[in-house]
C-alpha positions as CSV (number, residue, x, y, z in Angstrom):
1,X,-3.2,7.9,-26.1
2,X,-4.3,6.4,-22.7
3,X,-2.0,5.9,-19.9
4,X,-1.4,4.4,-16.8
5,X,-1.1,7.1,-13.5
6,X,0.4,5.1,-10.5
7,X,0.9,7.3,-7.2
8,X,4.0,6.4,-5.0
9,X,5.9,7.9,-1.9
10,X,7.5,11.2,-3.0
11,X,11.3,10.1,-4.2
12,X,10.1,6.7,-5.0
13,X,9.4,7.4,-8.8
14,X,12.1,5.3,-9.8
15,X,11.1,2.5,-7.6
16,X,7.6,2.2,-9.2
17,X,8.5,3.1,-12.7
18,X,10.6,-0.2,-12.3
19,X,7.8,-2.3,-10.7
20,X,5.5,-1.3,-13.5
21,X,7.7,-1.7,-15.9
22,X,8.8,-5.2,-14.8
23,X,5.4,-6.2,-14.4
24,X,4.4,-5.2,-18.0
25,X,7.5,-6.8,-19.6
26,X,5.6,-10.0,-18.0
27,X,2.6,-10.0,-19.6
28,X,4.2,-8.7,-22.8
29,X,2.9,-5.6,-22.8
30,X,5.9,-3.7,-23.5
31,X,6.1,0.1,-23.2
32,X,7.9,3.1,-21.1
33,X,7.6,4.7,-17.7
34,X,7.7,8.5,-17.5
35,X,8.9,9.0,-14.3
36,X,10.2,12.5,-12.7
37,X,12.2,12.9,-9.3
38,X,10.1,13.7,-6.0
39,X,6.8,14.2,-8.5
40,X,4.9,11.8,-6.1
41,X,3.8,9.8,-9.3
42,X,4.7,8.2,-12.4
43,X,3.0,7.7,-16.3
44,X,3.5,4.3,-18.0
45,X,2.9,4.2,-21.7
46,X,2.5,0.7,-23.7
47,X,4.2,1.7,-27.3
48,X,0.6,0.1,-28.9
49,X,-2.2,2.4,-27.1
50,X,-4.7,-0.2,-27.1
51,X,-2.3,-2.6,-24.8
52,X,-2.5,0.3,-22.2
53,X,-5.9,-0.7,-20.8
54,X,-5.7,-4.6,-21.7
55,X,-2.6,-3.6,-18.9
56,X,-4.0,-1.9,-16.5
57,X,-7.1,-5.1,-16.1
58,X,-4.6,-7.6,-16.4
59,X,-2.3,-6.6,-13.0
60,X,-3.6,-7.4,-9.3
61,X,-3.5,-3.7,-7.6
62,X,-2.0,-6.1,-4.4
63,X,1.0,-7.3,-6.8
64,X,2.1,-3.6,-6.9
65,X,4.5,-2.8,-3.8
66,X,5.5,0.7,-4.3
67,X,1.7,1.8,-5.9
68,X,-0.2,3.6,-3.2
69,X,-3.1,4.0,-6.3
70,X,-3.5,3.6,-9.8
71,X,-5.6,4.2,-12.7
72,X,-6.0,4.4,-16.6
73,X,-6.1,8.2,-17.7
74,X,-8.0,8.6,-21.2
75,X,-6.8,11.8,-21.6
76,X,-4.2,14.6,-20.8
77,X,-6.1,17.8,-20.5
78,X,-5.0,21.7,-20.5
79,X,-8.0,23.3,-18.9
80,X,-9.9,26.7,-19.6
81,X,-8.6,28.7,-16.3
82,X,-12.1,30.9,-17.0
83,X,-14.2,27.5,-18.0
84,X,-12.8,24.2,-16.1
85,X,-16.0,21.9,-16.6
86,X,-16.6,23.2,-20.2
87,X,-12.6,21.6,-20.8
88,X,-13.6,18.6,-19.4
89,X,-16.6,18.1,-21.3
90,X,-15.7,19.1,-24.6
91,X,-13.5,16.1,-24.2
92,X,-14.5,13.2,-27.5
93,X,-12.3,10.3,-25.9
94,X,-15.5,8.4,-24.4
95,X,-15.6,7.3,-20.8
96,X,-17.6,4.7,-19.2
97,X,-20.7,5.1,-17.0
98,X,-19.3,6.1,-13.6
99,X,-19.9,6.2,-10.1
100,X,-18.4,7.8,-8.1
101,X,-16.0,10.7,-8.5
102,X,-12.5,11.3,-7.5
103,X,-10.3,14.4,-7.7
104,X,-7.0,14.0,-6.9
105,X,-3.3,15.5,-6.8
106,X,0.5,13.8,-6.2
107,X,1.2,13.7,-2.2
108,X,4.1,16.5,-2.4
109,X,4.2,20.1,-1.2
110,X,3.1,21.6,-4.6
111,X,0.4,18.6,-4.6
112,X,-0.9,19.7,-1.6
113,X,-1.6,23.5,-2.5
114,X,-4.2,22.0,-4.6
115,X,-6.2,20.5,-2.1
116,X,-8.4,23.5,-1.5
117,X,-9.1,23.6,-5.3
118,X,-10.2,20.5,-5.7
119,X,-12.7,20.5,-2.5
120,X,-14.4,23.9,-4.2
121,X,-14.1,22.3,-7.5
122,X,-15.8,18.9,-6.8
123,X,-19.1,19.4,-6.2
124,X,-20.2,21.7,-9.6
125,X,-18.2,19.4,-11.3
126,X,-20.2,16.4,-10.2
127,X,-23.2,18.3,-10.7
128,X,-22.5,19.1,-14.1
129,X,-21.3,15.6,-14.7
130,X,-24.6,14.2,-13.5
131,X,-26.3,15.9,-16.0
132,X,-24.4,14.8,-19.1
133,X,-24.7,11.7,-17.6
134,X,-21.4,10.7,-17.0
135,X,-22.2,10.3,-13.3
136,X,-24.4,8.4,-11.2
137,X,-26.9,10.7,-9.6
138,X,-26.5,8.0,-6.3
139,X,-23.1,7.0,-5.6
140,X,-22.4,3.1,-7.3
141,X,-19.4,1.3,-6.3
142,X,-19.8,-1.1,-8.5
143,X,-19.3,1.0,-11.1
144,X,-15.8,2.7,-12.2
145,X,-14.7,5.6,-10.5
146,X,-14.1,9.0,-12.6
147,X,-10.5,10.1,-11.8
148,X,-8.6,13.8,-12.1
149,X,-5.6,13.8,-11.3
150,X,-4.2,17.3,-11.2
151,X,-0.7,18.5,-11.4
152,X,-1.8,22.5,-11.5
153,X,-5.1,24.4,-11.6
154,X,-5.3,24.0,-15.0
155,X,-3.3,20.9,-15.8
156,X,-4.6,17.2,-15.2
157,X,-5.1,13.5,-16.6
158,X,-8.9,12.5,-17.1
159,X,-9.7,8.5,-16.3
160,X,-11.3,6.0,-14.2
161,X,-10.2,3.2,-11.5
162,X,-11.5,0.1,-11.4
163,X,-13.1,0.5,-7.8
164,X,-12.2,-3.4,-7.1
165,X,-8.3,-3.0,-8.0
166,X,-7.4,0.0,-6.3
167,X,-7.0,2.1,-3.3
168,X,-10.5,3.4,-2.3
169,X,-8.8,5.8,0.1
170,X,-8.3,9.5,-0.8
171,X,-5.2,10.1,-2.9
172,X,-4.5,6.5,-2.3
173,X,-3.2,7.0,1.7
174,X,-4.9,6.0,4.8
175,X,-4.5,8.7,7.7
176,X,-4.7,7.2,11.2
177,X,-4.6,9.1,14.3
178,X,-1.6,8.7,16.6
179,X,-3.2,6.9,20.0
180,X,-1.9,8.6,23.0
181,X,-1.1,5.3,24.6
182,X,1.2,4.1,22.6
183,X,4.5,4.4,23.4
184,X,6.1,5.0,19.7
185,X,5.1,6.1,16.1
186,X,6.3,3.1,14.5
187,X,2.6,1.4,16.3
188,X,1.3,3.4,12.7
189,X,3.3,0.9,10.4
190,X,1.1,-1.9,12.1
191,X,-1.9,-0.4,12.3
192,X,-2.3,0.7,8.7
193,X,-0.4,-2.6,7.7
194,X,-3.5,-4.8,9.2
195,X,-6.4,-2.1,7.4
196,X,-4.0,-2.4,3.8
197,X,-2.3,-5.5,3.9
198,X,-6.1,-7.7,5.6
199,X,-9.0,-6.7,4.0
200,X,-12.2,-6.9,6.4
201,X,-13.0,-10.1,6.3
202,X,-9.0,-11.3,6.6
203,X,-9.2,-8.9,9.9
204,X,-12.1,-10.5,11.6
205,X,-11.1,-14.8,10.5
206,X,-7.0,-13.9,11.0
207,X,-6.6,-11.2,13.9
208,X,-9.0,-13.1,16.9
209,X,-9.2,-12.1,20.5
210,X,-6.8,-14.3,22.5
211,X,-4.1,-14.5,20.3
212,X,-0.8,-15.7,21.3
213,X,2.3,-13.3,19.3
214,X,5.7,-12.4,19.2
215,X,7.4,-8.8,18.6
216,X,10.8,-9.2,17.7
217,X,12.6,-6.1,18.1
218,X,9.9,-4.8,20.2
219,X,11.5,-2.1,22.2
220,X,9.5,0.4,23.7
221,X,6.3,-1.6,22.4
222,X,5.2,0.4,19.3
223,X,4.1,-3.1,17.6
224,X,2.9,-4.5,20.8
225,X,0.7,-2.4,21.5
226,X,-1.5,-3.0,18.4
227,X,-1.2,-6.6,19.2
228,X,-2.1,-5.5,23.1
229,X,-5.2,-3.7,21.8
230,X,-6.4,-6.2,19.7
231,X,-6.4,-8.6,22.9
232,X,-3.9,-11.1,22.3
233,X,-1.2,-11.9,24.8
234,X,2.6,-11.2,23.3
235,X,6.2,-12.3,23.8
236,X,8.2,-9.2,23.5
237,X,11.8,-9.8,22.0
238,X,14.4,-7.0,22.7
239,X,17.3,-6.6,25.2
240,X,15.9,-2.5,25.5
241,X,13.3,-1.7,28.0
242,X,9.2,-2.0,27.4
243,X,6.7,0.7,28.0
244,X,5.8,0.2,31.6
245,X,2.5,0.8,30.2
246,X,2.4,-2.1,28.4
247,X,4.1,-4.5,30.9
248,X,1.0,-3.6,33.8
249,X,-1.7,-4.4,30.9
250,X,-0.9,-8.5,32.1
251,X,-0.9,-9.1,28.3
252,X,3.0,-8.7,27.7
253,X,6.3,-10.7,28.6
254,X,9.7,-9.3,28.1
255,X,12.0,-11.3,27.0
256,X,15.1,-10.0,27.0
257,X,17.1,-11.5,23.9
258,X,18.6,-11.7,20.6
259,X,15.5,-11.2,17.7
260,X,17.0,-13.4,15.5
261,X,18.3,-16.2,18.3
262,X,14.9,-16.1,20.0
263,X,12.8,-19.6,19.8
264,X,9.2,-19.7,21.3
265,X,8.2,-21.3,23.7
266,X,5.0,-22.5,22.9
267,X,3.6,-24.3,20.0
268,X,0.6,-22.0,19.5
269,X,2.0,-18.7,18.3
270,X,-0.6,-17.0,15.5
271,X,1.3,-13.8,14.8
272,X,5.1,-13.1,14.1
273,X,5.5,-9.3,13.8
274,X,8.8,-7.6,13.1
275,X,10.5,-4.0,12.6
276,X,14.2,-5.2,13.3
277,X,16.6,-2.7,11.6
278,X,18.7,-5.2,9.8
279,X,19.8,-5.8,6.3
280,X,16.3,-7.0,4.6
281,X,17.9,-10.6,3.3
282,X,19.1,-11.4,6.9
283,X,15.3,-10.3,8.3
284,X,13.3,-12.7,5.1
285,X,15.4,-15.7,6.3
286,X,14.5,-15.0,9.4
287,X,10.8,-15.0,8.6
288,X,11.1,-17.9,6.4
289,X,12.8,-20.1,9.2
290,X,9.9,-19.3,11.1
291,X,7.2,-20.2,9.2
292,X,9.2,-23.4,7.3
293,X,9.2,-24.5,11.6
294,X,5.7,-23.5,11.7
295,X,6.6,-21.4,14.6
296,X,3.8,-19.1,13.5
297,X,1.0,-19.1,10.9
298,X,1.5,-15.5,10.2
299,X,3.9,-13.0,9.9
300,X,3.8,-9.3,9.2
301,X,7.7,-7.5,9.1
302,X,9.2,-4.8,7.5
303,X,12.5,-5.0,5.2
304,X,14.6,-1.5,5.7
305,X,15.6,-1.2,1.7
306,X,18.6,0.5,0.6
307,X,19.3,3.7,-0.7
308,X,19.8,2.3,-4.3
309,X,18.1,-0.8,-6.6
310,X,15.2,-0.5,-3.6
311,X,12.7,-2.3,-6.1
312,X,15.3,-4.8,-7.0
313,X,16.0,-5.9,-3.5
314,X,12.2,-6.2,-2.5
315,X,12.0,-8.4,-5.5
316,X,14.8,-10.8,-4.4
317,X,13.7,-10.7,-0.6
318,X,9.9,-12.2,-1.8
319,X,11.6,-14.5,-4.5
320,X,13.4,-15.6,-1.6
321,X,10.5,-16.2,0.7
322,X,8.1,-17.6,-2.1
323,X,10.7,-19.8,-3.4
324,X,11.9,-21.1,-0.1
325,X,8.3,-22.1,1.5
326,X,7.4,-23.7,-2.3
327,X,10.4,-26.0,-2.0
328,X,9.3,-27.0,1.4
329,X,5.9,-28.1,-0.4
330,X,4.3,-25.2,2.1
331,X,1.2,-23.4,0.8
332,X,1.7,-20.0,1.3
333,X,0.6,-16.2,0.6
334,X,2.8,-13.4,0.1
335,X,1.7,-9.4,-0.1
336,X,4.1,-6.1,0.2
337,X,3.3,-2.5,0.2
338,X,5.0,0.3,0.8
339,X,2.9,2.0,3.3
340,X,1.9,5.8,4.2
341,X,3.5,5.2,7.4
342,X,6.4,3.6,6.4
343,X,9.5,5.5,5.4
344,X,12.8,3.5,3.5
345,X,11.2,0.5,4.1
346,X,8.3,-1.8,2.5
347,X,5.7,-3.7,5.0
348,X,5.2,-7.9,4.3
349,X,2.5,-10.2,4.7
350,X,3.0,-13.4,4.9
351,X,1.0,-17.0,5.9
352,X,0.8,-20.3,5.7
353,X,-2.4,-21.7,4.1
């Protein structure tokens, strides 16, 4: 019986069972989420087997908020601890022609320990692959890509991704290195929210040298200073104190104010960025007020989710926006993820078309 793996946030099982679950009920293809506490992932079963797959092709990968990575597992396998490879191939479920080759394991402390197992075991399992010609001998992108995804040494689900509606990034998280320069953490949120959020060619036509922006909330200049570095000039929005560093670069103004009484001042603003800690309903009205003025084209912000129901509130905070910009007769484009770097809280995208 196949299944769906989905990889979340450690403690966020429930929250991506739900999404997953909701998202099925949608198309009709009903079915159950198996989803244990602080496992770092979740199983969803449709209750007719061959609805699993017709499932997994139907959903857009962006559509999923609290999915880091996803694919559809063929099989559940109990591996030989003395013959690994000879487990996996004796397997009769057939695959398709992959290639590429991804071993993988839930992002929690036991998940973790297996990381060294997986490097050793990789490369004779690709080579042994190769020759029973499951595997490319030359890596193909275009084709699936063969995922294990193991829970022990000897324990894992047997699959394949659909290298176009996924996360190509190991284990489904993107690791950037803290710069030096910045003056907070929180500058990761932004940084991996334009590589996740944009893809290349989104980066290169929406984030453009000379860019006017506003940071509301900006205090010390975490956010700013991925706006700074990618050359545009920004209106920082916080009654705290700014990074000297950032206020000598000549690309900064400090306005000290209210983020949600702040207007700008000029009529050319391309980028609304927010990390406000406020109740997430009170920060999506405050985005959609902006772009309903066409104060800004786009807008990337974070909504700092609840304790409880998180999955229900993101829901009702990008009904909210959808909804509101549709009634305004405004085109418009909406993504959410809940990022590597992000804690309680789930990243937005959001423009005007």
């Amino acid at each position: 019986m196949s299944s769906v793996i989905l990889y979340c946030r450690s403690g966020f099982e429930s929250d991506c069972a739900a999404e997953i679950q909701f998202h099925a009920e949608q198309l009709a293809y009903f079915g159950y989420a198996k989803a244990v506490a602080d496992s770092g992932f979740v199983e969803f079963n449709c209750y007719i087997s061959e609805h699993t797959q017709a499932l997994y092709q139907a959903i857009d990968f962006r559509q999923l908020v609290f999915a880091r990575h996803w694919f559809l597992a063929l099989e559940e396998l109990q591996l030989d601890e003395n013959n690994r490879i000879a487990s996996i191939l004796a397997l009769e479920q057939q695959l398709p022609k992959c290639g590429s080759l991804r071993l993988e394991y839930p992002d929690t402390n036991e998940g973790k320990a297996l990381s060294s197992f997986c490097k050793k075991f990789s490369r004779p399992l690709e080579k042994a692959l190769i020759k029973h010609h499951w595997l490319t001998a030359k890596a193909n992108l275009k084709l699936p890509a063969m995922q294990l995804f193991f829970t022990s040494g000897t324990h894992c689900w047997l699959g394949y991704a659909d290298t176009r509606n996924g996360n190509p990034q190991h284990n489904g998280i993107l690791r950037l290195k803290f710069p030096s320069q910045a003056p907070s953490r929180s500058t990761l949120k932004l940084d991996e929210a334009f590589m996740v959020l944009l893809n290349q060619q989104e980066r290169e036509q929406y984030l453009v040298n000379g860019q006017h922006a506003v940071d509301l909330g900006a205090c010390p200049g975490g956010w700013t200073y991925q706006l700074v570095r990618r050359n545009m000039f920004v209106a920082a929005i916080d009654n705290g104190p700014m990074a000297p560093s950032l206020m000598e670069t000549g690309q900064v103004q400090h306005h000290r104010e209210d983020g949600f009484k702040y207007q700008p001042e000029r009529s050319n603003v391309s980028w609304l960025v927010c990390d406000m800690v406020e109740r997430p309903a009170k920060v999506t009205k405050l985005m959609l007020k902006w772009l309903a003025n066409g104060w800004c084209q786009y807008a990337m912000f974070n909504l700092k989710l609840p304790m409880k129901q998180r999955f229900n509130e993101v829901q009702q905070d990008l009904t909210l926006l959808r909804e509101g910009l549709a009634e305004l007769g405004l085109e418009h484009e909406v993504r959410a993820k809940h990022l590597y770097h992000d804690r309680e809280e789930v990243t937005v995208f959001a423009r005007l078309i």
